[in-house]
PyMOL commands that place a pseudoatom at each C-alpha (Angstrom):
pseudoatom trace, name=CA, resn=UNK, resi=1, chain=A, elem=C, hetatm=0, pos=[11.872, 27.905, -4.232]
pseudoatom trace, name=CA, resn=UNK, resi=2, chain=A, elem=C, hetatm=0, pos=[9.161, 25.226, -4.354]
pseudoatom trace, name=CA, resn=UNK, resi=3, chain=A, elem=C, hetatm=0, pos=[5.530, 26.776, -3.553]
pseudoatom trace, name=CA, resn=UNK, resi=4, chain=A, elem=C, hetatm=0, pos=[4.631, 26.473, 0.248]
pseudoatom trace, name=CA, resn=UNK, resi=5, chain=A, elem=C, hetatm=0, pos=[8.173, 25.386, 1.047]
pseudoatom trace, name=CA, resn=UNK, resi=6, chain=A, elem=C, hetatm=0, pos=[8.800, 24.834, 4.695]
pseudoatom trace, name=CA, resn=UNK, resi=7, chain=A, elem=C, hetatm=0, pos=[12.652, 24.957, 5.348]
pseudoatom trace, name=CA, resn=UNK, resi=8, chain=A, elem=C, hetatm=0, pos=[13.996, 23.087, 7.905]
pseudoatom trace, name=CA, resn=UNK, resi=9, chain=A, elem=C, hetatm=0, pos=[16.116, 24.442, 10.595]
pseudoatom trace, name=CA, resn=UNK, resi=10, chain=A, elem=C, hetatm=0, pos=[16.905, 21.906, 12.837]
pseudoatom trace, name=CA, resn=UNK, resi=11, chain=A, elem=C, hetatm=0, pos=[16.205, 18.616, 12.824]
pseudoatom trace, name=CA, resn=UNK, resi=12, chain=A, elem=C, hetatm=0, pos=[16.442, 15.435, 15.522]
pseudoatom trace, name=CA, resn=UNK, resi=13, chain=A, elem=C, hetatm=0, pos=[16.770, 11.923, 15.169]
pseudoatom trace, name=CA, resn=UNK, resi=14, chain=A, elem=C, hetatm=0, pos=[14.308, 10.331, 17.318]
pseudoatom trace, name=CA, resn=UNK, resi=15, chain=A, elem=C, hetatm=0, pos=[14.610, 6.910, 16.420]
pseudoatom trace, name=CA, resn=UNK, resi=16, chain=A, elem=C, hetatm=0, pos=[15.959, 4.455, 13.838]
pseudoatom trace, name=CA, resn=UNK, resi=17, chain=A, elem=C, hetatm=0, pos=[14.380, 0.690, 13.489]
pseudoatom trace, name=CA, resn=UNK, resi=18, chain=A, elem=C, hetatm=0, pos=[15.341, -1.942, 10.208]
pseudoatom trace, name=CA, resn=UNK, resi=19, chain=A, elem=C, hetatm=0, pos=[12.591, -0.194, 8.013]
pseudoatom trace, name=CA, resn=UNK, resi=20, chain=A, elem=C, hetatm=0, pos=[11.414, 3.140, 9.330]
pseudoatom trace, name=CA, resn=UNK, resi=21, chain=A, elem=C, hetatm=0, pos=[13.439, 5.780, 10.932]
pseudoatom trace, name=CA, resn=UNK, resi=22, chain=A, elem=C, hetatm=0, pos=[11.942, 8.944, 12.487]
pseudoatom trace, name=CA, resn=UNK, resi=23, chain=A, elem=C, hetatm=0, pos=[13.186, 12.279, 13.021]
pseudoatom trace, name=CA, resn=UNK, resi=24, chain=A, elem=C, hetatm=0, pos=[11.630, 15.652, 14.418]
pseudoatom trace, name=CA, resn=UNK, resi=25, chain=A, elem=C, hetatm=0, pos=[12.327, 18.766, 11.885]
pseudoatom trace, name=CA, resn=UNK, resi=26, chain=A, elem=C, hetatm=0, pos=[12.120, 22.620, 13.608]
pseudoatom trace, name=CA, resn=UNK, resi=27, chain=A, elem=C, hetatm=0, pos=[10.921, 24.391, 9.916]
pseudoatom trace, name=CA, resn=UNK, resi=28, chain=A, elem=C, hetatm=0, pos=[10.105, 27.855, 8.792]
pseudoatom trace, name=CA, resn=UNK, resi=29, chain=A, elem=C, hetatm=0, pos=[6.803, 28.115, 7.241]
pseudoatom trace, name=CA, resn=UNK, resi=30, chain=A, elem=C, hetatm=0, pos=[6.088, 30.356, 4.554]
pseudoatom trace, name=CA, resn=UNK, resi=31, chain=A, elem=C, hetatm=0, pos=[4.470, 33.104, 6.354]
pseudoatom trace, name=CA, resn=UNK, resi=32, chain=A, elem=C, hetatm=0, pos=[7.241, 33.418, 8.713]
pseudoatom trace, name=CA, resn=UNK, resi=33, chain=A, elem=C, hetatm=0, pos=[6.450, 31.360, 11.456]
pseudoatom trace, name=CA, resn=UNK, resi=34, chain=A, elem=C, hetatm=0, pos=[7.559, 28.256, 12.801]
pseudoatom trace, name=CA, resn=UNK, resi=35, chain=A, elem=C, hetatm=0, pos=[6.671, 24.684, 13.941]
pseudoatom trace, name=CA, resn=UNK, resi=36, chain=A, elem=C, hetatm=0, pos=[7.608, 20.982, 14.479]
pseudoatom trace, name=CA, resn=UNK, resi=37, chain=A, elem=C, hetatm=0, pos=[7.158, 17.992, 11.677]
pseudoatom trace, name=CA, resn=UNK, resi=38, chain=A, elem=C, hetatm=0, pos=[7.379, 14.365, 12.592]
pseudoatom trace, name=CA, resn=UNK, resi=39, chain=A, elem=C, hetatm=0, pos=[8.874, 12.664, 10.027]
pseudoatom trace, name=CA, resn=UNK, resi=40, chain=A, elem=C, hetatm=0, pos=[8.993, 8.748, 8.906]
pseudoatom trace, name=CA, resn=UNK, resi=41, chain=A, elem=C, hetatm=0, pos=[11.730, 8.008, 6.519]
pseudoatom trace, name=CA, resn=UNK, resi=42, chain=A, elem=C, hetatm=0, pos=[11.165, 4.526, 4.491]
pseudoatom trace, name=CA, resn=UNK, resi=43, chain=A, elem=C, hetatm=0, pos=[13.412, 3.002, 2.122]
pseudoatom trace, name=CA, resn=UNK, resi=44, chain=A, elem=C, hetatm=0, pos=[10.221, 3.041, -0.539]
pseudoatom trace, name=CA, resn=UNK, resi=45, chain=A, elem=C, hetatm=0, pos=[8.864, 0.117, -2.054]
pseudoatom trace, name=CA, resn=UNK, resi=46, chain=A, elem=C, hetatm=0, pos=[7.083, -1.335, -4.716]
pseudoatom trace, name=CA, resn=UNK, resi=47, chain=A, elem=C, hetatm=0, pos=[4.072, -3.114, -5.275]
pseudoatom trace, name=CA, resn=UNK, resi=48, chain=A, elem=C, hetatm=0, pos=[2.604, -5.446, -8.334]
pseudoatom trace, name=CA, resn=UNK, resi=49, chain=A, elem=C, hetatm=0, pos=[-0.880, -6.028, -10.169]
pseudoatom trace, name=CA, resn=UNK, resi=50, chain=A, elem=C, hetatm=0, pos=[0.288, -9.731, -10.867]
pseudoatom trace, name=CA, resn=UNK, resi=51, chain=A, elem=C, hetatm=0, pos=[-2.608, -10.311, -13.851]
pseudoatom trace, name=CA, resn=UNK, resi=52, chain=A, elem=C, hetatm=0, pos=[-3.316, -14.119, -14.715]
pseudoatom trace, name=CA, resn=UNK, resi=53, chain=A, elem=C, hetatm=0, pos=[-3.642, -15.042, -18.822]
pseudoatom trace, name=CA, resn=UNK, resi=54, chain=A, elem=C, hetatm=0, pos=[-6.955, -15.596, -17.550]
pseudoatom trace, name=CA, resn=UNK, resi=55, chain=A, elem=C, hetatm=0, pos=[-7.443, -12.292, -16.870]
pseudoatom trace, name=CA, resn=UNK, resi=56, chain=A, elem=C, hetatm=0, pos=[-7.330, -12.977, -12.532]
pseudoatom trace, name=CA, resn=UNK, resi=57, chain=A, elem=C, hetatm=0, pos=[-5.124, -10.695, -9.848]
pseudoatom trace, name=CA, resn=UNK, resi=58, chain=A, elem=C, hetatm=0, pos=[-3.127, -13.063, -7.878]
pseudoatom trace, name=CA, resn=UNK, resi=59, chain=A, elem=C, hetatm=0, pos=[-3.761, -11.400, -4.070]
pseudoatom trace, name=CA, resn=UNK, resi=60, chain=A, elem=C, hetatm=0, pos=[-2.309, -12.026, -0.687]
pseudoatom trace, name=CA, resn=UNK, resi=61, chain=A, elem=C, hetatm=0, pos=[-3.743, -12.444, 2.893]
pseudoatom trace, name=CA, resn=UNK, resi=62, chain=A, elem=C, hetatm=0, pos=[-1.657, -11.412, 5.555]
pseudoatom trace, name=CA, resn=UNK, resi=63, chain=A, elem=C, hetatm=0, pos=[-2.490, -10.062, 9.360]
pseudoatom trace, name=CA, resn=UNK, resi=64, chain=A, elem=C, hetatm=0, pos=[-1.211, -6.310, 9.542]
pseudoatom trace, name=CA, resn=UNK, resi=65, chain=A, elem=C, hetatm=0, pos=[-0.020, -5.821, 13.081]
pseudoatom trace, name=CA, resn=UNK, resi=66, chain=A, elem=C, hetatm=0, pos=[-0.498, -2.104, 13.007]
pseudoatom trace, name=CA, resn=UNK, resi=67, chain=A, elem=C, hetatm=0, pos=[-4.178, -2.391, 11.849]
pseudoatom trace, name=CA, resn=UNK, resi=68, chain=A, elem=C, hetatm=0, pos=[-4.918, -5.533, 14.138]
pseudoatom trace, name=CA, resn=UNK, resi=69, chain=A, elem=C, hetatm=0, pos=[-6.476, -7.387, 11.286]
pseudoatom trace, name=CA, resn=UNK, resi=70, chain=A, elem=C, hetatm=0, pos=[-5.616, -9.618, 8.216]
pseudoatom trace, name=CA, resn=UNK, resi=71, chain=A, elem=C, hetatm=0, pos=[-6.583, -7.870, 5.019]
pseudoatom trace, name=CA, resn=UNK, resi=72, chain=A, elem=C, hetatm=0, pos=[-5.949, -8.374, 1.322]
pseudoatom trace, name=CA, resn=UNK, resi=73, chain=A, elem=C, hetatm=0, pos=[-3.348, -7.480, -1.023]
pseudoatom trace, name=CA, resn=UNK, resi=74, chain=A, elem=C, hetatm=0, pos=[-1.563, -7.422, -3.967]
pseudoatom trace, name=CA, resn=UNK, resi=75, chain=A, elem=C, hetatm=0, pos=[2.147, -8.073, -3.847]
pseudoatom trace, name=CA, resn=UNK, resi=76, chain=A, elem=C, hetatm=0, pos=[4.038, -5.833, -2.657]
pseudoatom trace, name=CA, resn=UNK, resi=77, chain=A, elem=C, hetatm=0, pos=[7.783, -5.153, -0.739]
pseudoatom trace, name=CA, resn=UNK, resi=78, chain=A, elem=C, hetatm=0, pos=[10.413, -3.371, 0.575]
pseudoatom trace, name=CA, resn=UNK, resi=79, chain=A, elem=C, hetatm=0, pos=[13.060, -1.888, -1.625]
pseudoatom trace, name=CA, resn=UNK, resi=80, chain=A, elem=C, hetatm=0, pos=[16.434, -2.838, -0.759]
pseudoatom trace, name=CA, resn=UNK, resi=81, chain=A, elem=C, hetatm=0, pos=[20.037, -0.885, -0.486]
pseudoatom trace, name=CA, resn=UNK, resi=82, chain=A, elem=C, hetatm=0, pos=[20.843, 0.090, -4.215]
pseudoatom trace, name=CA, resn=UNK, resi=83, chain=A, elem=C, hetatm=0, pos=[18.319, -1.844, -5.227]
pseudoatom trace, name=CA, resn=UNK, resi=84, chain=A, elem=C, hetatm=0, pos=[16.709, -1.054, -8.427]
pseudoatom trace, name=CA, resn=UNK, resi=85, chain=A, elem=C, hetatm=0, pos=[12.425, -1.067, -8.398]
pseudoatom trace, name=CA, resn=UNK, resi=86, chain=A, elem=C, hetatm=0, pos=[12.225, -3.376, -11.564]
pseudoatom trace, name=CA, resn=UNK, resi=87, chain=A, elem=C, hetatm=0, pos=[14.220, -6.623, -9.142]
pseudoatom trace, name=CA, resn=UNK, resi=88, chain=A, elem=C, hetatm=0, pos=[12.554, -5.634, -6.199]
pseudoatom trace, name=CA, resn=UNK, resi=89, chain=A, elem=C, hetatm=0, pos=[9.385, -6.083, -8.074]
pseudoatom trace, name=CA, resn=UNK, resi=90, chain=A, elem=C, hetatm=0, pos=[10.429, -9.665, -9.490]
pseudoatom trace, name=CA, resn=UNK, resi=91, chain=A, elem=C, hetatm=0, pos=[12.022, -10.576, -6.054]
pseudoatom trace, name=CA, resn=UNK, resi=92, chain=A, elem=C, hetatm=0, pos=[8.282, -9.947, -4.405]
pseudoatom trace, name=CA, resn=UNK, resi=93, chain=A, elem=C, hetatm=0, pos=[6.578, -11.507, -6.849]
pseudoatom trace, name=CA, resn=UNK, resi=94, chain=A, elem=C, hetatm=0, pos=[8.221, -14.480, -6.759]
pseudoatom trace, name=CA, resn=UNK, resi=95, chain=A, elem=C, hetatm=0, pos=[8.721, -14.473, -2.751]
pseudoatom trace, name=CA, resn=UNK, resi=96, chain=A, elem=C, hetatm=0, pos=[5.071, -13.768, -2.178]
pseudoatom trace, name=CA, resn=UNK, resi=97, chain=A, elem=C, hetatm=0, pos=[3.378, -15.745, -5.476]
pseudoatom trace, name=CA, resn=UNK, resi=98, chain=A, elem=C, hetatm=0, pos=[5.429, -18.097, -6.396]
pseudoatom trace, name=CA, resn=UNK, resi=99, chain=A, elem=C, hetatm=0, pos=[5.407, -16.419, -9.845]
pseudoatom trace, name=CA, resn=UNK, resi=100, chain=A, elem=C, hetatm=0, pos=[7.527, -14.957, -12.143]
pseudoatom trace, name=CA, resn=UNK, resi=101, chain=A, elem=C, hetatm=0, pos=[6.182, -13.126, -15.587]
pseudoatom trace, name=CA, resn=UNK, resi=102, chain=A, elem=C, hetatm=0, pos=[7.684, -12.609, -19.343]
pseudoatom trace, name=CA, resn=UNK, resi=103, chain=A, elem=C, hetatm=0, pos=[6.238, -9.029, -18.884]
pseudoatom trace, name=CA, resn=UNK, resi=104, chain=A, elem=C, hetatm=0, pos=[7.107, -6.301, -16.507]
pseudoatom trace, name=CA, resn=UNK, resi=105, chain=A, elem=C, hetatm=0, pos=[5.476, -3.030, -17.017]
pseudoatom trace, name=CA, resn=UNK, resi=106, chain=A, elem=C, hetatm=0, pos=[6.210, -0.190, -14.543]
pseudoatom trace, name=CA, resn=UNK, resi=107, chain=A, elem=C, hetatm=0, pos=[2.953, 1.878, -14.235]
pseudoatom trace, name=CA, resn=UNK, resi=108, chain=A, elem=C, hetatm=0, pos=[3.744, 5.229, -11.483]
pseudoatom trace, name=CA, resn=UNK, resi=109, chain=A, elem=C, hetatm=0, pos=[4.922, 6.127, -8.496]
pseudoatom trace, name=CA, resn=UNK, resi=110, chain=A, elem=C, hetatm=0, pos=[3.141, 7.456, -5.494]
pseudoatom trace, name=CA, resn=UNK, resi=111, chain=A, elem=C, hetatm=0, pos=[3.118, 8.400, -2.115]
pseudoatom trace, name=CA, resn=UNK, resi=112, chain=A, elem=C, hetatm=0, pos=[1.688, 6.150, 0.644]
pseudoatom trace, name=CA, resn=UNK, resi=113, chain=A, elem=C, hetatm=0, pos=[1.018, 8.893, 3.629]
pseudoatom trace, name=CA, resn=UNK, resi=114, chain=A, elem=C, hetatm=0, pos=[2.922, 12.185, 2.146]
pseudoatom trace, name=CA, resn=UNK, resi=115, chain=A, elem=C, hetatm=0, pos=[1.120, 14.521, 5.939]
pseudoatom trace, name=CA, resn=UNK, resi=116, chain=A, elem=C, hetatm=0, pos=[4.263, 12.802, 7.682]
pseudoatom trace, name=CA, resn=UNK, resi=117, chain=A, elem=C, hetatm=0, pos=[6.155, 9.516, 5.476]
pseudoatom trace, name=CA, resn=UNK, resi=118, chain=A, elem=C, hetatm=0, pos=[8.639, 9.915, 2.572]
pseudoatom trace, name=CA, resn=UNK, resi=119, chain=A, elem=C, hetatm=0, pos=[7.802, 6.061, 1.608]
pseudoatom trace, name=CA, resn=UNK, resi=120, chain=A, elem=C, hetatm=0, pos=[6.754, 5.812, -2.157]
pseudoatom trace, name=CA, resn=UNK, resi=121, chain=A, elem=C, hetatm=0, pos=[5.816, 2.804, -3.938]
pseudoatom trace, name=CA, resn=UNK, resi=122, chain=A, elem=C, hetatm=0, pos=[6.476, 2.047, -7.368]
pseudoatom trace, name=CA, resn=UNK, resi=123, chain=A, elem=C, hetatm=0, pos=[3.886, 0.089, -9.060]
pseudoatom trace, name=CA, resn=UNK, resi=124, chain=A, elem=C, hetatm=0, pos=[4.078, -2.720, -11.703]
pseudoatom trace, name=CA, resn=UNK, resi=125, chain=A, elem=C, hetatm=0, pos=[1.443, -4.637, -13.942]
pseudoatom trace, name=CA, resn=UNK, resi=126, chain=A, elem=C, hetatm=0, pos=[3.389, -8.365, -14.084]
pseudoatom trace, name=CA, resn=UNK, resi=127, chain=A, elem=C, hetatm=0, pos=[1.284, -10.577, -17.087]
pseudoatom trace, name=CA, resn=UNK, resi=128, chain=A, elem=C, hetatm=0, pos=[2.716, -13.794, -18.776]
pseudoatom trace, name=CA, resn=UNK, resi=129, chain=A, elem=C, hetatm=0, pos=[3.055, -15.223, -15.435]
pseudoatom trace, name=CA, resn=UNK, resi=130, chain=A, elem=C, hetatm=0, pos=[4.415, -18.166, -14.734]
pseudoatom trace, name=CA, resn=UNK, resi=131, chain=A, elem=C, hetatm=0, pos=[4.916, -20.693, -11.875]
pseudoatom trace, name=CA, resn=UNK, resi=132, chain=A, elem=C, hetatm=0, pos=[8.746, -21.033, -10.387]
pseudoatom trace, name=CA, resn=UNK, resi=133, chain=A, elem=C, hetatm=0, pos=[10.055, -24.838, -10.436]
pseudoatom trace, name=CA, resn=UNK, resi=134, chain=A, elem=C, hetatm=0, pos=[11.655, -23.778, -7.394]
pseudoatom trace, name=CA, resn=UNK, resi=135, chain=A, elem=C, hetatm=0, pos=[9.783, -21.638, -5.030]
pseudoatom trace, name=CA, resn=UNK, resi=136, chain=A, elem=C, hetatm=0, pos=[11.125, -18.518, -3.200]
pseudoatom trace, name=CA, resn=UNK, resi=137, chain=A, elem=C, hetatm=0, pos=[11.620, -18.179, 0.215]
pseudoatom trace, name=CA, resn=UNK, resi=138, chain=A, elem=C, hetatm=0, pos=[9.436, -15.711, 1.883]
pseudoatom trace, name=CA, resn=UNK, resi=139, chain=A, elem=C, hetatm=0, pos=[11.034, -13.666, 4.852]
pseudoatom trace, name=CA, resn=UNK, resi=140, chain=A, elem=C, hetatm=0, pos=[10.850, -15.720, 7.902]
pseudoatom trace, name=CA, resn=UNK, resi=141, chain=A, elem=C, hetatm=0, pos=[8.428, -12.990, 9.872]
pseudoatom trace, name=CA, resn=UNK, resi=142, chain=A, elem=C, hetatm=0, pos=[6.038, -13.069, 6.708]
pseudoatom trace, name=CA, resn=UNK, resi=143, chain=A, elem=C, hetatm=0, pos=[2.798, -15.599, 6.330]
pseudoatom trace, name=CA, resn=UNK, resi=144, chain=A, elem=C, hetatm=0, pos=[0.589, -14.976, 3.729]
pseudoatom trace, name=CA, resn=UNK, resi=145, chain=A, elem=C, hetatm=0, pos=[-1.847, -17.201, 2.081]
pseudoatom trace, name=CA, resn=UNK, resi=146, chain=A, elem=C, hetatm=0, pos=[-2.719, -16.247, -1.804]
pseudoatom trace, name=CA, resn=UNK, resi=147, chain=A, elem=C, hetatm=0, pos=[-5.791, -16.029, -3.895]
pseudoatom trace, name=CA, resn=UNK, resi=148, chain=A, elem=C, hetatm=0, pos=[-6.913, -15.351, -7.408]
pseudoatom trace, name=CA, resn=UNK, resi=149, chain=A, elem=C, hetatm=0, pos=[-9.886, -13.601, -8.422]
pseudoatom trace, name=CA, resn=UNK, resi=150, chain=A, elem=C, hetatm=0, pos=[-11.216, -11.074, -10.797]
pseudoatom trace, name=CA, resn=UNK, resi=151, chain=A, elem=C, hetatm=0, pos=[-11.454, -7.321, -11.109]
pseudoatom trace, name=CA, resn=UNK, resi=152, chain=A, elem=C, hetatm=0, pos=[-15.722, -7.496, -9.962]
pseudoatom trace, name=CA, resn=UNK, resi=153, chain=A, elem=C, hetatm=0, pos=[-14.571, -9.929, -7.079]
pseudoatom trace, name=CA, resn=UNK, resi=154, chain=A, elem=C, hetatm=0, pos=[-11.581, -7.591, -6.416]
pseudoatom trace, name=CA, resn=UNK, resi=155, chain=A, elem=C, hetatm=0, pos=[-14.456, -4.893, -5.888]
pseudoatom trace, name=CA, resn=UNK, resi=156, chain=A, elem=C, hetatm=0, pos=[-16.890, -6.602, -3.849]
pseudoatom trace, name=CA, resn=UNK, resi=157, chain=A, elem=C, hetatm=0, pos=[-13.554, -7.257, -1.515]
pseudoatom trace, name=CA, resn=UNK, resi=158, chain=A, elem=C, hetatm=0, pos=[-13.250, -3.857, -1.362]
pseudoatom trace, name=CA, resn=UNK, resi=159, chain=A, elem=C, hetatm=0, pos=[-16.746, -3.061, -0.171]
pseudoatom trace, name=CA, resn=UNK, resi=160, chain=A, elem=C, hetatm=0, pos=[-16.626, -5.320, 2.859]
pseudoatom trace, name=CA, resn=UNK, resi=161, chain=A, elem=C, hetatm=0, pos=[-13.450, -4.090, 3.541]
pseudoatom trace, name=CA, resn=UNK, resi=162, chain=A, elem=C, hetatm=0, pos=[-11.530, -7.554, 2.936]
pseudoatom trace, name=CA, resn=UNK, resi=163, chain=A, elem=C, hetatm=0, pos=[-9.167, -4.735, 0.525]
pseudoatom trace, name=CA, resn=UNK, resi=164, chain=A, elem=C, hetatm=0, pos=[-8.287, -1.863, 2.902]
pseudoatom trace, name=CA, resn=UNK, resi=165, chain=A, elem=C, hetatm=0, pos=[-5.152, -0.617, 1.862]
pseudoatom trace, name=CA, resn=UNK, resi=166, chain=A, elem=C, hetatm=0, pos=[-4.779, 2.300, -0.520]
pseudoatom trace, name=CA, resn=UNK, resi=167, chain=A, elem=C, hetatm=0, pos=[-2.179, 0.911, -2.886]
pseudoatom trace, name=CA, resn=UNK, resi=168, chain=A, elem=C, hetatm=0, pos=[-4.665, -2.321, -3.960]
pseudoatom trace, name=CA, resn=UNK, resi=169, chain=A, elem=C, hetatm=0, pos=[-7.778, -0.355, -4.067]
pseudoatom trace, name=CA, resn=UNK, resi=170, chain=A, elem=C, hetatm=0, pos=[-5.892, 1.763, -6.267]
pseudoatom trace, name=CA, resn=UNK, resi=171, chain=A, elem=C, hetatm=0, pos=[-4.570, -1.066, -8.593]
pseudoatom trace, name=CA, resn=UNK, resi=172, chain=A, elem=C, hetatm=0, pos=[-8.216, -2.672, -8.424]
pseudoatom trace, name=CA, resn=UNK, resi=173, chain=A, elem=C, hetatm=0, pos=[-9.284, 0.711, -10.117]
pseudoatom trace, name=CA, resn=UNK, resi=174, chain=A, elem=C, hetatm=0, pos=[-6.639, 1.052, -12.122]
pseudoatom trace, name=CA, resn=UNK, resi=175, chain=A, elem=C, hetatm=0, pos=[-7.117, -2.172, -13.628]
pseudoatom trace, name=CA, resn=UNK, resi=176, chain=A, elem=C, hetatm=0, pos=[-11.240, -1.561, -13.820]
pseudoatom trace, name=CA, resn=UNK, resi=177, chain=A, elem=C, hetatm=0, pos=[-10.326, 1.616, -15.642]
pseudoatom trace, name=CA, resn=UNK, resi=178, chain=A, elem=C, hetatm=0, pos=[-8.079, 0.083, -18.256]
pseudoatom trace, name=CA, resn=UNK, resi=179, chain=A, elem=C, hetatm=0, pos=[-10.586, -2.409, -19.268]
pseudoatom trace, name=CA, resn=UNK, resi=180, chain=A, elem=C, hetatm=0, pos=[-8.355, -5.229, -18.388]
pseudoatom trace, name=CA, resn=UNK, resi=181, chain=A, elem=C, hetatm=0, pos=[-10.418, -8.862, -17.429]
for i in range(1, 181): cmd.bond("trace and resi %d" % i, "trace and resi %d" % (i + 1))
show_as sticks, trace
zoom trace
């Protein structure tokens, strides 16, 4: 038994969309009692600290429907069926950068929003990059413009709140952590 395990007893399907799917679980907590979780089940995902020779993060800009607003990003994407984290991550990058890289270097896994999402990203550092002679296709509902800047330009993004997602501020520190340019 895991510590604080809540067992579920029942559980509903609520609804079931091309990314997310949620369901309502009935569980037994551990002091007996009972109660409702919403849950949103995501294929995962991964995400990439695409690092220039130069020592620059290649970023995106894209408008985030759920937050109303465009913010900043690093690459990042759905995982497919069977799909393995390592080609998702290459399949992004070049979608989303135009890039590919010599070096692929899988740093952790983590959870987005673990109160009430299963989604985890795994997270890459992508160096030696390299422009494609023939660009990638990005999915038709995506529109993204990139840009390239360093680790102290990464951070004043992050104070006006140009960076507001959890998974680049955490790759931003990651990266000022590790010394890296």
């Amino acid at each position: 038994m895991k510590k604080f395990e809540e067992k579920s007893i029942a559980s509903e399907a609520i609804f079931k969309g091309r990314v997310i799917s949620l369901k309502v679980d009935d569980v037994t907590l551990p002091n007996g009692m009972t109660t409702k979780r919403e849950i949103i089940n995501h294929p995962g995902a991964v995400a990439i600290i695409a690092q220039k020779d130069d020592g620059k993060i290649i970023l995106v800009e894209q408008y985030r429907k759920a937050l109303e607003r465009s913010i900043v990003e690093i690459p990042a994407g759905k995982l497919e069926p069977g799909e393995k984290p390592e080609v998702t991550a290459r399949r992004e990058l070049a979608e989303e950068t135009g890039y590919d890289c010599k070096e692929l270097t899988y740093l952790q896994t983590f959870a987005t929003s673990p109160g009430f999402a299963d989604e985890v990203i795994h997270l890459f550092v992508a160096r030696g990059l390299f422009e494609l002679a023939e660009k990638a296709e990005l999915d038709e509902d995506e529109f993204v413009e990139l840009l390239e800047v360093s680790i102290e330009e990464a951070e004043e993004m992050m104070q006006r709140g140009d960076i507001y997602d959890a998974k680049t501020a955490y790759a931003v520190m990651w990266l000022k952590a590790n010394k890296m340019k």
